[in-house]
CHARMM-style PDB file with segment names, atoms N, HN, CA, C and O in Angstrom:
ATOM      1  N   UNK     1     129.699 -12.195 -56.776  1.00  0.00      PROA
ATOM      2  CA  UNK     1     130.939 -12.823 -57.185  1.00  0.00      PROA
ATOM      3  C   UNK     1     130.654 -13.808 -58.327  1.00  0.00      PROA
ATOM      4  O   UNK     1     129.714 -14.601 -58.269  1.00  0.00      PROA
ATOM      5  N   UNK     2     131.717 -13.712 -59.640  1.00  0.00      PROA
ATOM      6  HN  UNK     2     132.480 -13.068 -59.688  1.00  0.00      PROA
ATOM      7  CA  UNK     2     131.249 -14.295 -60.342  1.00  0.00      PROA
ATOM      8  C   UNK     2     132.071 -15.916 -60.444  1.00  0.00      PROA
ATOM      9  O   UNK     2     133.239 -16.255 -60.249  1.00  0.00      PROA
ATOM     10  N   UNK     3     130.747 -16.723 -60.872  1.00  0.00      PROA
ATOM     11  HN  UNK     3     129.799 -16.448 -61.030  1.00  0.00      PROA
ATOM     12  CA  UNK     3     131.368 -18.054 -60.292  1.00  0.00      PROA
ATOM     13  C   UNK     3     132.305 -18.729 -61.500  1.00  0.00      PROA
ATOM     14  O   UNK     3     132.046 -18.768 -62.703  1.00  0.00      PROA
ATOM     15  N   UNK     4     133.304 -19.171 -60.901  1.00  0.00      PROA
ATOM     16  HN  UNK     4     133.515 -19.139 -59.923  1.00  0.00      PROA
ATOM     17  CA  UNK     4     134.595 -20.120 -61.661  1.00  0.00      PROA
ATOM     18  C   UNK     4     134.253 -21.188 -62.566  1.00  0.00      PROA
ATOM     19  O   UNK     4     133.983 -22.321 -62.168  1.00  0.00      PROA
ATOM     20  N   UNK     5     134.261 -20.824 -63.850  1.00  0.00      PROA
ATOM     21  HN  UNK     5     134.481 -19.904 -64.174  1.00  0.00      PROA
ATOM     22  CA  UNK     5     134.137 -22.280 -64.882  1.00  0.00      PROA
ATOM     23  C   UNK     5     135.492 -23.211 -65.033  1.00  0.00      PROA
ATOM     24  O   UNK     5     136.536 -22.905 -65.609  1.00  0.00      PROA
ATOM     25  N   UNK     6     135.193 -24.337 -64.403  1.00  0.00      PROA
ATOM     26  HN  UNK     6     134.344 -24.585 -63.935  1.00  0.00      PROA
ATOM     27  CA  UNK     6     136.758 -25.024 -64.770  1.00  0.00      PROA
ATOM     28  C   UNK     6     136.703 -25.931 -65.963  1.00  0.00      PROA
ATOM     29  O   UNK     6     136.113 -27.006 -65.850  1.00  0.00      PROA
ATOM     30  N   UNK     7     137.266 -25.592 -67.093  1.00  0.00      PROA
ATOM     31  HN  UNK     7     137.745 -24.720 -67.184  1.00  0.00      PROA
ATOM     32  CA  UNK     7     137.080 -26.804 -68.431  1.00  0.00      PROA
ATOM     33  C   UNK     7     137.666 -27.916 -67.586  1.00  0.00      PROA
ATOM     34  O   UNK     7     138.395 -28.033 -66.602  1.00  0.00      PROA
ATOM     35  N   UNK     8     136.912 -28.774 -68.552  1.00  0.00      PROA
ATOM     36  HN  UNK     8     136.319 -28.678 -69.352  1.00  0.00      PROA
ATOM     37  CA  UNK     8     137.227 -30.364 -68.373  1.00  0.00      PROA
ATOM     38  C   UNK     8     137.002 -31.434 -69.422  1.00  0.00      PROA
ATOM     39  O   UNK     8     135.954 -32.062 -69.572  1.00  0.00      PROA
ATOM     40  N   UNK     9     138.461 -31.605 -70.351  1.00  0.00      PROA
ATOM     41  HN  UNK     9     139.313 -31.095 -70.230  1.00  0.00      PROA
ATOM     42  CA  UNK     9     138.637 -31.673 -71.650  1.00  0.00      PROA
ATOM     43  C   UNK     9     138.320 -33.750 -71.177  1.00  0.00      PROA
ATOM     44  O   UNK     9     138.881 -34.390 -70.288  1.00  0.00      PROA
ATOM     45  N   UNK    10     137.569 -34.094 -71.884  1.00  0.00      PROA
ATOM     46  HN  UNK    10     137.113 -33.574 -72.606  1.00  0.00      PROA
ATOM     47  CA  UNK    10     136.471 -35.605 -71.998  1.00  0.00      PROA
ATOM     48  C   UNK    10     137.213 -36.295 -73.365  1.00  0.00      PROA
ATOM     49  O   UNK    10     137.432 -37.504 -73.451  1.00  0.00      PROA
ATOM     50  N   UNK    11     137.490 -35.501 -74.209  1.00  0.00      PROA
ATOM     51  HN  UNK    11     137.313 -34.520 -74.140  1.00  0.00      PROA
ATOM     52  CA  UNK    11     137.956 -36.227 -75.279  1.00  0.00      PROA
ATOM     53  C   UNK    11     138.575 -37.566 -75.801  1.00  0.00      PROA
ATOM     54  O   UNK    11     138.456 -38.263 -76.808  1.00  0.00      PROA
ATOM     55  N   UNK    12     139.329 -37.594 -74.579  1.00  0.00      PROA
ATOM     56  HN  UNK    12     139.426 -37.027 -73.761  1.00  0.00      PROA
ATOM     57  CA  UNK    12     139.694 -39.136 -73.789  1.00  0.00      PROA
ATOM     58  C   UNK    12     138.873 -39.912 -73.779  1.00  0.00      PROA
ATOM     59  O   UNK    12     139.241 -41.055 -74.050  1.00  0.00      PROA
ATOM     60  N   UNK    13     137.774 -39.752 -73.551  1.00  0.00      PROA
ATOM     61  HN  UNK    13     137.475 -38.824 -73.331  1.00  0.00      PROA
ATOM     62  CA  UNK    13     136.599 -40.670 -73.182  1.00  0.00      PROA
ATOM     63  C   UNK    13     136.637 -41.414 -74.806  1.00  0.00      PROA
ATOM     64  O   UNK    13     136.796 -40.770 -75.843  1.00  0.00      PROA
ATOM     65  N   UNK    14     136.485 -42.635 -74.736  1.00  0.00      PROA
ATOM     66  HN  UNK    14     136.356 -43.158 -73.894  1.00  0.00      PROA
ATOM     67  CA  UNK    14     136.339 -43.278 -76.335  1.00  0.00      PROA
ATOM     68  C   UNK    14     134.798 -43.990 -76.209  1.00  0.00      PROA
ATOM     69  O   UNK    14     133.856 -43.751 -76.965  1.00  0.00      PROA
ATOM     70  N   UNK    15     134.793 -44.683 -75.357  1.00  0.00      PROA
ATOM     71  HN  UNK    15     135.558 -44.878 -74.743  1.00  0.00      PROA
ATOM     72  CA  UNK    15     133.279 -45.529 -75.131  1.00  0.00      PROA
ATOM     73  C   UNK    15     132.998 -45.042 -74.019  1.00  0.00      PROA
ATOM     74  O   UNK    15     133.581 -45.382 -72.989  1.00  0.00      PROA
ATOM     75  N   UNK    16     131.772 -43.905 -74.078  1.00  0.00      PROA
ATOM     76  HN  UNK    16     131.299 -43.629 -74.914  1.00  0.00      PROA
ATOM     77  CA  UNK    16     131.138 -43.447 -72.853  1.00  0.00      PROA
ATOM     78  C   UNK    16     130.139 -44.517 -72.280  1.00  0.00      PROA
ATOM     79  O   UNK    16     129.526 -45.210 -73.092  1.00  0.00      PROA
ATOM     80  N   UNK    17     129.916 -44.714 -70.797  1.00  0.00      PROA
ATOM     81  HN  UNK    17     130.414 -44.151 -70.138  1.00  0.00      PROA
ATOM     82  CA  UNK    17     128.868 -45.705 -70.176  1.00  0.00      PROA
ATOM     83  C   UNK    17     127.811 -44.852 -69.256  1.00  0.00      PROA
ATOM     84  O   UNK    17     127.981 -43.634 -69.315  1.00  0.00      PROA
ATOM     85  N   UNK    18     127.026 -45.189 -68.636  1.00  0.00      PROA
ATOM     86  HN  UNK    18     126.888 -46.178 -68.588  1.00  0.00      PROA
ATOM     87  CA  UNK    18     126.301 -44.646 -67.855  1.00  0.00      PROA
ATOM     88  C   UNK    18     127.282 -44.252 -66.468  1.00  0.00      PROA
ATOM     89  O   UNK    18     127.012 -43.284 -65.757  1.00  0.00      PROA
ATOM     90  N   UNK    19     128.404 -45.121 -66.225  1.00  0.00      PROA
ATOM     91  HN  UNK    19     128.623 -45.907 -66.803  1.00  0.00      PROA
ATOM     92  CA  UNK    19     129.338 -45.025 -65.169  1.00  0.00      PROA
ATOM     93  C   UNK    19     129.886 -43.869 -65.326  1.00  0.00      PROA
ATOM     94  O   UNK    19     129.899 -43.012 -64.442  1.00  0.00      PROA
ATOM     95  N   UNK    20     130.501 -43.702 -66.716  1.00  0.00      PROA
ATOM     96  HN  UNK    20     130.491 -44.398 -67.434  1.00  0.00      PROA
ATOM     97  CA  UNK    20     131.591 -42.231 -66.904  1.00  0.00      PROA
ATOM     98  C   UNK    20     130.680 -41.008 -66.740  1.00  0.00      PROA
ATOM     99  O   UNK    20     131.202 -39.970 -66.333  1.00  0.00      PROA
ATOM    100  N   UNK    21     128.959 -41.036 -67.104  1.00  0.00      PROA
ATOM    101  HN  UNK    21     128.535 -41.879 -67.434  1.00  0.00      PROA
ATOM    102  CA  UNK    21     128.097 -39.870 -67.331  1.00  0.00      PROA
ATOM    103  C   UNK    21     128.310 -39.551 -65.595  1.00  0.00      PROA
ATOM    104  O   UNK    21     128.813 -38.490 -65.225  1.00  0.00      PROA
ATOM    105  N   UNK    22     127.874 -40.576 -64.654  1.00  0.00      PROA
ATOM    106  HN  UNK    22     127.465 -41.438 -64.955  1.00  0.00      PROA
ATOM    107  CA  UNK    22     127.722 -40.934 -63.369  1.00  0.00      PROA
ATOM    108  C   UNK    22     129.187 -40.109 -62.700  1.00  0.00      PROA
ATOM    109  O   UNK    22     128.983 -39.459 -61.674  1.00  0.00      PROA
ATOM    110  N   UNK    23     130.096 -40.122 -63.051  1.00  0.00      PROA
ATOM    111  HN  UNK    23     130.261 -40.650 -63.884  1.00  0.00      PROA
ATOM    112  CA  UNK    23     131.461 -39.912 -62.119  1.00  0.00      PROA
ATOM    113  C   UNK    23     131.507 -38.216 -62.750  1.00  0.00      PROA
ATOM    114  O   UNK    23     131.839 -37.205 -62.130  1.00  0.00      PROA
ATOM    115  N   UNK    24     131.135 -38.318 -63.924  1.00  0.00      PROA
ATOM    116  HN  UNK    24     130.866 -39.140 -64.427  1.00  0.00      PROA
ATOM    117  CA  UNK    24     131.375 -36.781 -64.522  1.00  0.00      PROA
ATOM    118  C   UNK    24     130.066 -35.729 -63.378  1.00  0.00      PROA
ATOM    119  O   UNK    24     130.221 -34.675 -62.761  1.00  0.00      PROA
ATOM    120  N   UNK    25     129.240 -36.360 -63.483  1.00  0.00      PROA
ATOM    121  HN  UNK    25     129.114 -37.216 -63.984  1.00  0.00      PROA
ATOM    122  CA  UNK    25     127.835 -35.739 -62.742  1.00  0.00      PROA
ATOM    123  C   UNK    25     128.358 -35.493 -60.744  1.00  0.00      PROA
ATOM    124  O   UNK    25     128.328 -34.421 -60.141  1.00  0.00      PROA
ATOM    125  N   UNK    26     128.763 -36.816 -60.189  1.00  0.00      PROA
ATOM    126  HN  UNK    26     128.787 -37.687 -60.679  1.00  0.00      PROA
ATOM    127  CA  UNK    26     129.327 -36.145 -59.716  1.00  0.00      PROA
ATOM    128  C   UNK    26     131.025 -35.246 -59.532  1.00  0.00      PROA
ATOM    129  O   UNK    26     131.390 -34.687 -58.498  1.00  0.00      PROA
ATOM    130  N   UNK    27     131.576 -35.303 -60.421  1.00  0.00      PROA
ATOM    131  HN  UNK    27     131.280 -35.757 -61.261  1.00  0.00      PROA
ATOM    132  CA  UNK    27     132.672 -34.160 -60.363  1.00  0.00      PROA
ATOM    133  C   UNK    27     131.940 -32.698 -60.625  1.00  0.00      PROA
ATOM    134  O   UNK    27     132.618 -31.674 -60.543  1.00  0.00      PROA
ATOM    135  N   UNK    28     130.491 -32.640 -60.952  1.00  0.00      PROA
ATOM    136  HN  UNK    28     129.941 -33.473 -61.018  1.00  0.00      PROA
ATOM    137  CA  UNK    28     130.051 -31.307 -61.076  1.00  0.00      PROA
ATOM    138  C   UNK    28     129.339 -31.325 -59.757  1.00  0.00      PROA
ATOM    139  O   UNK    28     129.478 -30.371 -58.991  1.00  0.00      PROA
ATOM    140  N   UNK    29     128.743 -32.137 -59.510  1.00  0.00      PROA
ATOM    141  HN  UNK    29     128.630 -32.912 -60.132  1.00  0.00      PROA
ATOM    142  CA  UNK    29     128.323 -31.834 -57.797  1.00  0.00      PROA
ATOM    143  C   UNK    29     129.875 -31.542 -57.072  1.00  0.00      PROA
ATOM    144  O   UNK    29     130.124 -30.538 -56.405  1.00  0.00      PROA
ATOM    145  N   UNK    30     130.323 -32.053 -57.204  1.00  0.00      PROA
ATOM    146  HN  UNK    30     130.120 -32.869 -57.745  1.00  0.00      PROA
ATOM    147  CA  UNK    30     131.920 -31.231 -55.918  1.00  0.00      PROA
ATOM    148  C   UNK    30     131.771 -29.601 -56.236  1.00  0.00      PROA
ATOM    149  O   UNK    30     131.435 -28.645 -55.537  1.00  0.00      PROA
ATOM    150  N   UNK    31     132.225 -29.761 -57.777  1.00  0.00      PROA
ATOM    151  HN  UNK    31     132.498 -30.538 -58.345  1.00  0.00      PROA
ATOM    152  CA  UNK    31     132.790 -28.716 -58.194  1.00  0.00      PROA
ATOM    153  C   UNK    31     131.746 -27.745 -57.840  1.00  0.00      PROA
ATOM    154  O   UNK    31     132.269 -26.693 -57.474  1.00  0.00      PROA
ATOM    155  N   UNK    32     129.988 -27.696 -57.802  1.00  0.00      PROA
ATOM    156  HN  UNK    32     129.563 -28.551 -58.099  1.00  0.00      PROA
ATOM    157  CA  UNK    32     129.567 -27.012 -57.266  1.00  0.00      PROA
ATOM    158  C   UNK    32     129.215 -27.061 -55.762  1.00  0.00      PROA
ATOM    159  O   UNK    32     128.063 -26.835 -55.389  1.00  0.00      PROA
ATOM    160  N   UNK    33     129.886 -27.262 -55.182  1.00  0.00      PROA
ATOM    161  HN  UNK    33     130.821 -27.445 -55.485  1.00  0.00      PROA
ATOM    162  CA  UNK    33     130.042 -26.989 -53.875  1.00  0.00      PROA
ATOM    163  C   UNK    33     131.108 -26.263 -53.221  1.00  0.00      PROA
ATOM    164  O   UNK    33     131.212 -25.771 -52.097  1.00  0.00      PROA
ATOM    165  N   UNK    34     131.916 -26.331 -54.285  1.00  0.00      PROA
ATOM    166  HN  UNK    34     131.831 -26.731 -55.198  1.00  0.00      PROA
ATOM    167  CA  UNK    34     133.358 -25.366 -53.879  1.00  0.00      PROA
ATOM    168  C   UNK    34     132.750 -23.703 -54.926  1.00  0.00      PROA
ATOM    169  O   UNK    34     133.555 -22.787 -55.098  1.00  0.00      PROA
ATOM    170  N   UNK    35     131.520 -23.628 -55.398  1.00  0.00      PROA
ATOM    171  HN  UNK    35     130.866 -24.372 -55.258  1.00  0.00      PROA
ATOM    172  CA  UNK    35     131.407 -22.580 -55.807  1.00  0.00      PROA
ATOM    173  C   UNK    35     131.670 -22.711 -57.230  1.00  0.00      PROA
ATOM    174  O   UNK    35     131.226 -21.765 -57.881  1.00  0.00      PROA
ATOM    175  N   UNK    36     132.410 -23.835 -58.064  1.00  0.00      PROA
ATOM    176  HN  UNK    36     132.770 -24.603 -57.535  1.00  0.00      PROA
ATOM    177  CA  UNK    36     132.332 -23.693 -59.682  1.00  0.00      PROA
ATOM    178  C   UNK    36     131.492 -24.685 -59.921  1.00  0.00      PROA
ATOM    179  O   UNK    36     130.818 -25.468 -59.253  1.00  0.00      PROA
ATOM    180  N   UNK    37     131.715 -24.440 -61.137  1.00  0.00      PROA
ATOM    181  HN  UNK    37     132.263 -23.804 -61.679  1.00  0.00      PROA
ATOM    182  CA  UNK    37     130.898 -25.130 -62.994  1.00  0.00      PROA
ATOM    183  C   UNK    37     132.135 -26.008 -63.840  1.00  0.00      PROA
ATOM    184  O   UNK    37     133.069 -25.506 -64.466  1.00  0.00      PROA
ATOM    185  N   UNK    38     131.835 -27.484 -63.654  1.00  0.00      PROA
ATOM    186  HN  UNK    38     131.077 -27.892 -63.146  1.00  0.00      PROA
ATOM    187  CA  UNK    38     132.296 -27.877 -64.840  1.00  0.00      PROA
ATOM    188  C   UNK    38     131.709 -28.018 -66.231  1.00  0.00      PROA
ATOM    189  O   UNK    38     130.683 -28.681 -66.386  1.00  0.00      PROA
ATOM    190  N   UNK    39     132.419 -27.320 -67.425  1.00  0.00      PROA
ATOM    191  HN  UNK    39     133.252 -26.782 -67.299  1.00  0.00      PROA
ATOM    192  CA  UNK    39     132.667 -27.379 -67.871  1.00  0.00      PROA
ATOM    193  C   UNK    39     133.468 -28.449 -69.346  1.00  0.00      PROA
ATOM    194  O   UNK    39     134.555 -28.389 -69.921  1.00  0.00      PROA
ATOM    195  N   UNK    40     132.305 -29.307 -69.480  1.00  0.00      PROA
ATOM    196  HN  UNK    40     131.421 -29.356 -69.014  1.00  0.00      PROA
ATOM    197  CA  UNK    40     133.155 -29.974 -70.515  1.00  0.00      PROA
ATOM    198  C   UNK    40     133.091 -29.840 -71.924  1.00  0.00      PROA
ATOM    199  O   UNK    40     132.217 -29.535 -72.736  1.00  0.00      PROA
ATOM    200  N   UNK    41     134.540 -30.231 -71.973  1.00  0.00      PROA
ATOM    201  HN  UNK    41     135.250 -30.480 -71.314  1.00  0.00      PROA
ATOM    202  CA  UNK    41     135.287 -29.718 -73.264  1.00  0.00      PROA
ATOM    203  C   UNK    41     135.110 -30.681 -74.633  1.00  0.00      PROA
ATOM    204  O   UNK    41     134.536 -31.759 -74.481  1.00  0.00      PROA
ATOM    205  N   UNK    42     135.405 -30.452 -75.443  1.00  0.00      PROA
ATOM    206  HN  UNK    42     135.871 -29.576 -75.566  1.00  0.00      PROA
ATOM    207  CA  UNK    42     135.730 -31.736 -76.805  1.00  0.00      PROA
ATOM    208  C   UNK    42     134.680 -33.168 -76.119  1.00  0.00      PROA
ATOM    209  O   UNK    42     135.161 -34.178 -75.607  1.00  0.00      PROA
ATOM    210  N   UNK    43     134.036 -33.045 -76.195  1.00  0.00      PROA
ATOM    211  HN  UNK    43     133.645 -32.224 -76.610  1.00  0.00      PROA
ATOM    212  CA  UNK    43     132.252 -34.134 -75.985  1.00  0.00      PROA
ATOM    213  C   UNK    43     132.199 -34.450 -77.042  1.00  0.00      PROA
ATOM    214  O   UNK    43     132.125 -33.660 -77.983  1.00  0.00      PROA
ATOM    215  N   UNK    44     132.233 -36.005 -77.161  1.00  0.00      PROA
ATOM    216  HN  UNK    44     132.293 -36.646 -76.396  1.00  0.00      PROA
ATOM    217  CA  UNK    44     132.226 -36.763 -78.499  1.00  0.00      PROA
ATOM    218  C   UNK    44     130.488 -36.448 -78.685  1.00  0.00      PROA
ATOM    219  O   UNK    44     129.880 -36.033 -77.699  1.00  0.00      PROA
ATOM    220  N   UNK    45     129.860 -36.639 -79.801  1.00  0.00      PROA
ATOM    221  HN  UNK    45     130.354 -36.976 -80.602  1.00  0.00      PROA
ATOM    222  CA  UNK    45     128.846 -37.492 -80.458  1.00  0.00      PROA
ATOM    223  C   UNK    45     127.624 -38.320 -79.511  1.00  0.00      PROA
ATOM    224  O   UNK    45     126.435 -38.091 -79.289  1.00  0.00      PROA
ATOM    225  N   UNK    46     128.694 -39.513 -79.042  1.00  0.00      PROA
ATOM    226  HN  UNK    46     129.660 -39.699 -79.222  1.00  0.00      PROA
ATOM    227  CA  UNK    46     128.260 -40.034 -78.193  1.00  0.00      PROA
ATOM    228  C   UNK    46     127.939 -39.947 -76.746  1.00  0.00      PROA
ATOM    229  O   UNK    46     126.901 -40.174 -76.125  1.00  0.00      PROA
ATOM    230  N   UNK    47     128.902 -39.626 -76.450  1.00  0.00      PROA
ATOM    231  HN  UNK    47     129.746 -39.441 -76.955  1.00  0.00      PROA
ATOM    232  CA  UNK    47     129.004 -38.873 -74.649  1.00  0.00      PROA
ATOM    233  C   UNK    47     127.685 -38.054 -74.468  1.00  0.00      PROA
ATOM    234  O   UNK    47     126.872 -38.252 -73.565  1.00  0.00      PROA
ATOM    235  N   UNK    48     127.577 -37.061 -75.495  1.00  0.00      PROA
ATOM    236  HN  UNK    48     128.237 -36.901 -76.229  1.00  0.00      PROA
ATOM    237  CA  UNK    48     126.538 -35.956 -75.692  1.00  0.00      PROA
ATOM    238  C   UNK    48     125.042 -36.231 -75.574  1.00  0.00      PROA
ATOM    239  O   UNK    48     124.100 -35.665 -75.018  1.00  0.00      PROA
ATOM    240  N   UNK    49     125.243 -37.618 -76.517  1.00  0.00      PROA
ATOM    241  HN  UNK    49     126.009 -38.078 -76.968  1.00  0.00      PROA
ATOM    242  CA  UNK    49     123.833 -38.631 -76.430  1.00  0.00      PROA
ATOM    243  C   UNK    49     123.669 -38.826 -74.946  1.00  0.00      PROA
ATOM    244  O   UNK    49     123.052 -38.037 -74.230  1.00  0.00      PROA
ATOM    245  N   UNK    50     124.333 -40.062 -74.476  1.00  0.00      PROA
ATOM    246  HN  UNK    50     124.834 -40.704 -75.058  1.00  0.00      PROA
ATOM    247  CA  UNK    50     124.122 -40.444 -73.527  1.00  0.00      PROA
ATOM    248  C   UNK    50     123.946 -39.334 -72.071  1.00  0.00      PROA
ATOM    249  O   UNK    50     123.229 -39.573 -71.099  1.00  0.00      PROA
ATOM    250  N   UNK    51     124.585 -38.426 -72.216  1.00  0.00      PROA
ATOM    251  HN  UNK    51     125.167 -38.231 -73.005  1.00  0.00      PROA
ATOM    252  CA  UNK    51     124.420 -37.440 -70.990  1.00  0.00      PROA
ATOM    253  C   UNK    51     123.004 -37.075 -71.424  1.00  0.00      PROA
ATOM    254  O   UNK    51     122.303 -36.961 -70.418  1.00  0.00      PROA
ATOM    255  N   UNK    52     122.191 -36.804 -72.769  1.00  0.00      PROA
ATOM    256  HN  UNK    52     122.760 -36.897 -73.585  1.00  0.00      PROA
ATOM    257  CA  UNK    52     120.852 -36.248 -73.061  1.00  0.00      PROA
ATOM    258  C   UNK    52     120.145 -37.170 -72.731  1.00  0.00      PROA
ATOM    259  O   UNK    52     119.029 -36.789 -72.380  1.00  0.00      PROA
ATOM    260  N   UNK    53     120.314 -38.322 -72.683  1.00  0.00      PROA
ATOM    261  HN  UNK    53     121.222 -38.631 -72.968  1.00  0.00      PROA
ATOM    262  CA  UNK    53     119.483 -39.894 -72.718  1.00  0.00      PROA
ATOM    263  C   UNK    53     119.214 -40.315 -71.046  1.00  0.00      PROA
ATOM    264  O   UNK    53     118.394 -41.085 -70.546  1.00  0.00      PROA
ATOM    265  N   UNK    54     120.243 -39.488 -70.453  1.00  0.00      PROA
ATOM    266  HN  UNK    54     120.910 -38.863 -70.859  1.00  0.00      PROA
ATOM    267  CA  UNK    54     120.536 -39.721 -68.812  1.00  0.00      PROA
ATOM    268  C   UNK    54     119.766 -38.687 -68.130  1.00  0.00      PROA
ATOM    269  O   UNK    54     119.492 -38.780 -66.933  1.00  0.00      PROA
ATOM    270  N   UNK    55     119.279 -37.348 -69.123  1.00  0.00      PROA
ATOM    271  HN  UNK    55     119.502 -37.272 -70.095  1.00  0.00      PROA
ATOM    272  CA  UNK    55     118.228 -36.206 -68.114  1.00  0.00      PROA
ATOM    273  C   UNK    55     119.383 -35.533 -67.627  1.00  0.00      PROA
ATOM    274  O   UNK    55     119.079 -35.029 -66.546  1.00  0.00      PROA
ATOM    275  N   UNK    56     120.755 -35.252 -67.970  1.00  0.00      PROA
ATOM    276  HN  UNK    56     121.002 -35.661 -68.848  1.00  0.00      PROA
ATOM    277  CA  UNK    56     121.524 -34.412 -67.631  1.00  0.00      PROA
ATOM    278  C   UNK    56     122.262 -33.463 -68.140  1.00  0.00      PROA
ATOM    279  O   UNK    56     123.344 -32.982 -67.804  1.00  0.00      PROA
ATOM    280  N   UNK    57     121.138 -33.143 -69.458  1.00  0.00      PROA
ATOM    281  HN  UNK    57     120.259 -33.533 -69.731  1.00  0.00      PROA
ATOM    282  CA  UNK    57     121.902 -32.188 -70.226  1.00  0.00      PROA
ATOM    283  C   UNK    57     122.070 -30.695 -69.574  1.00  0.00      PROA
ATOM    284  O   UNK    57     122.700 -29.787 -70.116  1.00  0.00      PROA
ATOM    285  N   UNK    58     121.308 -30.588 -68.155  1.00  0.00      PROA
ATOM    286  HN  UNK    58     120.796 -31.326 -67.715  1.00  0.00      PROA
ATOM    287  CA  UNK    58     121.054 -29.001 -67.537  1.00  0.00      PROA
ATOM    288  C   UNK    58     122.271 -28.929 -66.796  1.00  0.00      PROA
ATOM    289  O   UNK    58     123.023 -27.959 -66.896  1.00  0.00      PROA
ATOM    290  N   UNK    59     122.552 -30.124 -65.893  1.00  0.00      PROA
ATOM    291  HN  UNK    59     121.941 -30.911 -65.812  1.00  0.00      PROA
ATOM    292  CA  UNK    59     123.482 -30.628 -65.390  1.00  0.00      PROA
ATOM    293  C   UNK    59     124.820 -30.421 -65.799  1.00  0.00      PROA
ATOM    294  O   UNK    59     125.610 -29.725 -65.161  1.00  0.00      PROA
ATOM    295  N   UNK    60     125.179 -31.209 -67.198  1.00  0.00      PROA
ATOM    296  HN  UNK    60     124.537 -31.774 -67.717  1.00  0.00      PROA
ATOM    297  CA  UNK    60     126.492 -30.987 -67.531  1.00  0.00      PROA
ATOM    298  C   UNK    60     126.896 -30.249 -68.686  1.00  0.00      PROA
ATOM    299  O   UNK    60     126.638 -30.628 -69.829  1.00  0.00      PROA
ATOM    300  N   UNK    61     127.424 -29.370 -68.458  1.00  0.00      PROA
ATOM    301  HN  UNK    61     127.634 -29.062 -67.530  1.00  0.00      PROA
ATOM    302  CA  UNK    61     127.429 -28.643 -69.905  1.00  0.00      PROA
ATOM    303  C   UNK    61     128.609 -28.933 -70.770  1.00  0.00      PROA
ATOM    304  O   UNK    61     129.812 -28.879 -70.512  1.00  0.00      PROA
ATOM    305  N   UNK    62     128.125 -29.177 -71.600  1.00  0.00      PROA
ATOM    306  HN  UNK    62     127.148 -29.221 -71.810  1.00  0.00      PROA
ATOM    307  CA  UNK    62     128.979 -29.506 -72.363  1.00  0.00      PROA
ATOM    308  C   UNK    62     129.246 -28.469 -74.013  1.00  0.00      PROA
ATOM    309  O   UNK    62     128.357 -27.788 -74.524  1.00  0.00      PROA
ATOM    310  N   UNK    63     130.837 -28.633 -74.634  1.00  0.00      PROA
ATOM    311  HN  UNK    63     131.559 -29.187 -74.219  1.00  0.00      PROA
ATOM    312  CA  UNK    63     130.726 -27.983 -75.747  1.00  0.00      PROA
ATOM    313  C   UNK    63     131.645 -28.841 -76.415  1.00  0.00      PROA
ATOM    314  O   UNK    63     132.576 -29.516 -75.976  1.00  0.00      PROA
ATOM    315  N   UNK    64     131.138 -28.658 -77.719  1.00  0.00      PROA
ATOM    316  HN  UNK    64     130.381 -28.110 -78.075  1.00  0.00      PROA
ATOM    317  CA  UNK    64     131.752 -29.646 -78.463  1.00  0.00      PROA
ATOM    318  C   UNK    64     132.562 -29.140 -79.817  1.00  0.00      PROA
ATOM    319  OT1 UNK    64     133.136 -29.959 -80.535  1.00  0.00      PROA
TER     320      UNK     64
END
């Protein structure tokens, strides 16, 4: 069975913190426990940094 990608448009995000990387990381732990992948969408610059800077680039995928 192939597993469910749910986008999850971040763009909103203006000043990413270690908190927002933290709440996004776990909304992908839920989401893989119900069997999907988040998916995030429009990833500033920055966000992108900091999720790489945090060791969670395997973690959260992001596209920009």
């Amino acid at each position: 069975m192939a597993e469910t990608v749910v986008p999850y448009d971040v763009g909103w995000i203006l000043r990413p913190d270690v908190h927002v990387v933290d709440a996004l990381a776990r909304l992908q732990l839920a989401a893989g426990r119900r069997g999907c992948t988040l998916a995030l969408v429009n990833v500033s610059r920055e966000l992108a940094e900091l999720v790489a800077l945090m060791g969670l680039s395997e973690v959260l995928e992001a596209e920009r």
